[in-house]
C-alpha positions, 0 to 999 in steps of 0.5 A: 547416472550414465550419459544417457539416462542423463540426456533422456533426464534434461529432454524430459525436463526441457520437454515438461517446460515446453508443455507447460508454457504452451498449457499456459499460453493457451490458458491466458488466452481463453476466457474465463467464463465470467462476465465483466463490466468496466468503469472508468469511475467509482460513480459509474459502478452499480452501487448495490453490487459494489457494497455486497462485494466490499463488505467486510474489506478495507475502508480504502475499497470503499466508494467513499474512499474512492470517490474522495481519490478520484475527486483529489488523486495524484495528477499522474493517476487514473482510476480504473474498476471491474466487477466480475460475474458468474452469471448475473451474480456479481463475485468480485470487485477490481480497483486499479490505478495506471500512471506513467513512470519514469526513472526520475521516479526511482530510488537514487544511490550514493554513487548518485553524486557521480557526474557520469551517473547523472548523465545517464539518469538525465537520459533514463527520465526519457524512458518512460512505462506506463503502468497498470497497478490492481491496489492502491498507491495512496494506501498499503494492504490488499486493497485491489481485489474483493471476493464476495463472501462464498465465492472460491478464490482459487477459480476466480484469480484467473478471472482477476487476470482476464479483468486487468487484462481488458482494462489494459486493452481497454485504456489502449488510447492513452498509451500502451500499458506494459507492466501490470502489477498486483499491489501488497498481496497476503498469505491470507490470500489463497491461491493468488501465487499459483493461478497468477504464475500460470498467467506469468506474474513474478512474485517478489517480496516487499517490507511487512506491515507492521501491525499492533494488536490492541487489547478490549482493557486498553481504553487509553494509551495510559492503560496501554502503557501500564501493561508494557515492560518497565523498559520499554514503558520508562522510554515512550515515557522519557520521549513524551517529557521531552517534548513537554520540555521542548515546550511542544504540544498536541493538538486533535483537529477537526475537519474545518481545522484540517481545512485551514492548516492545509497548506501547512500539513502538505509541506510537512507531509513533503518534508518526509515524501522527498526522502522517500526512495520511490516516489511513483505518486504525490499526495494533492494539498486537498486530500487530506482535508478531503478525508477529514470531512468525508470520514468525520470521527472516524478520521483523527488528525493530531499535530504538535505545535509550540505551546500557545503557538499556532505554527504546526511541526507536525502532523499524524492521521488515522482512519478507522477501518473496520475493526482496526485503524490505519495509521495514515499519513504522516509529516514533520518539520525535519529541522525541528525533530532535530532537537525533539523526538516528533516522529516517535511522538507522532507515531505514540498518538496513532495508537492512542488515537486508534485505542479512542477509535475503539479500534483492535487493531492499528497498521502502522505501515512500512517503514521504521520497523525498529520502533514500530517493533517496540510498540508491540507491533507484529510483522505482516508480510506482504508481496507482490505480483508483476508481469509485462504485457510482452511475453519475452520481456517477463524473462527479463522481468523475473531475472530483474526481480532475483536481484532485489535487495531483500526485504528488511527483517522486522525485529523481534520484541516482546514490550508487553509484561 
């Protein structure tokens, strides 16, 4: 190509990314055309309004899911809501966190060790952002946004991002809000990507959830071993008889149990939180109680503890969500999972509890992808969407988010017959 078709080529180019910055400088800056109304609490929203919107989504858009979190959220966590309309109609539901971060907060490296390095996180911990997340910290999922049933959620994303936007300004007094993140987003989800980019959210890939789907004929976790492959079947198997052999056994707690233990099954629950990589929130020692009574049967908490003995090694919850389940929190004694297999006990009981849940589905979270893999589960990728508040810093922003390690693959396995 000569040098002039060249250079006429690059000015095009430069000049098309001109224009379309300047397009959408001046879309973020006109309104939607929607109303808004803002709340601070889930008790303050229009009740009527709310359930139509959330009807069909997850348990944790819930108001009873979200009056149990404002009542025992994390200390750093405010609770932030929109509801959207067109009109007097109301179109879509908006539920956002905001906290303040710190480095203390991020994920610590090997080179960690380092007197230098140290130095420099002590220095880190001083720099702090508040944050302004559309999802739920204490969950995973796309648990920020609902669309009413026939609304176009091509047209209302913008919308979305003219509410994060007023709530920002609005929550102006307790500090200015710099980033602003939309958690655990789906392919499901149309036109989420696009219509946030023109708003200047970068999108960046995070581990899948791994989701097992659970079959009308599984009415135990007997039926749902017998149609394993003999391999994977004699596994799980060896597994369960080395725990009887340990002389350890479960147990299902009802709510005035859960309340009782709870102390207990908050420092299990930290004995794993503290070797988490990023720690943004911390669970209050009265949340899980607080679930166990809000949802009753649709909530199971199942430990192991010694036989005949009342000390807990460890605990696992479900909560019934929809159709399917979630595979909540979990926590064990790491000492004692040195000589028994607690976490893949553990993680057996969720898919025995959500099968007596009636549920079809269980989503076992995030991480140990690998044994998760040999339950049956499936990958269900999952992104998010992050921007900050000042324009020229999103440069930024997107060169940091090139650099992300790339998430881990879920592996391939096929256990069933």
């Amino acid at each position: 190509m000569p040098l002039l078709e060249r250079v006429k080529s690059t000015v095009d180019r430069v000049g098309a990314k001109v224009q379309d910055a300047r397009a959408r400088h001046v879309e973020r800056h006109r309104p939607s055309g929607c109303r808004f109304a803002l709340f601070d609490s889930i008790r303050m929203v229009r009740p009527d309004h709310w359930d139509a919107i959330v009807e069909g989504h997850s348990v944790c858009l819930s108001r009873p899911f979200l009056e149990e979190l404002e009542d025992h959220a994390p200390d750093n966590v405010r609770p932030h809501y929109a509801l959207i309309y067109h009109g007097a109609l109301p179109v879509a539901a908006v539920a956002a966190q905001s906290l303040e971060v710190s480095a203390a907060a991020l994920p610590k490296t090997r080179a960690s060790r380092n007197g230098l390095d140290r130095i420099a996180r002590q220095s880190l911990t001083r720099i702090k952002e508040r944050i302004l997340v559309c999802g739920n910290l204490l969950s995973w999922g796309p648990h920020g946004v609902a669309f009413a049933k026939g609304a176009s959620a091509e047209t209302l994303w913008p919308a979305v991002a003219e509410a994060l936007y007023r709530i920002r300004r609005s929550d102006k007094l307790f500090g200015a809000t710099g980033m602003i993140m939309l958690k655990d987003l789906t392919p499901e989800q149309p036109a989420v990507t696009e219509a946030m980019r023109r708003h200047s959210y970068r999108p960046f890939e995070t581990e899948p959830n791994m989701v097992l789907a659970l079959k009308p004929a599984w009415k135990t976790f007997e039926d749902y071993l017998k149609d394993m492959k003999s391999d994977y079947r004699s596994g799980i198997k060896k597994q369960l008889r080395d725990i009887d052999e340990a002389g350890l056994e479960l147990a299902s707690l009802d709510a005035a149990e859960v309340e009782a233990h709870a102390s207990e099954i908050h420092e299990l629950y930290l004995q794993v939180h503290e070797k988490q990589k990023l720690r943004l929130v911390t669970l209050q020692p009265t949340w899980i109680p607080a679930l166990a009574k809000r949802f009753g049967s649709n909530f199971r908490t199942t430990v192991i503890r010694p036989r005949n003995g009342s000390q807990l090694l460890g605990f696992v919850t479900t909560l019934k969500d929809g159709e399917g389940a979630i595979g909540y929190y979990i926590g064990f004694d790491r000492k004692a999972a040195e000589r028994a297999p607690l976490y893949l006990r553990l993680l057996y009981a969720i898919v025995e509890d959500a099968i007596g849940l009636g549920a079809a589905w269980v989503s076992l979270g995030r991480t140990a992808l690998q044994p998760k893999a040999k339950l049956g589960a499936k990958p269900q990728p999952m992104f998010c969407l992050l921007r900050h508040r000042i324009q020229a810093m999103n440069l930024v922003v997107g060169s940091l988010l090139r650099t992300l390690p790339e998430p881990e693959d879920a592996p391939e396995r096929n256990p069933f017959k």
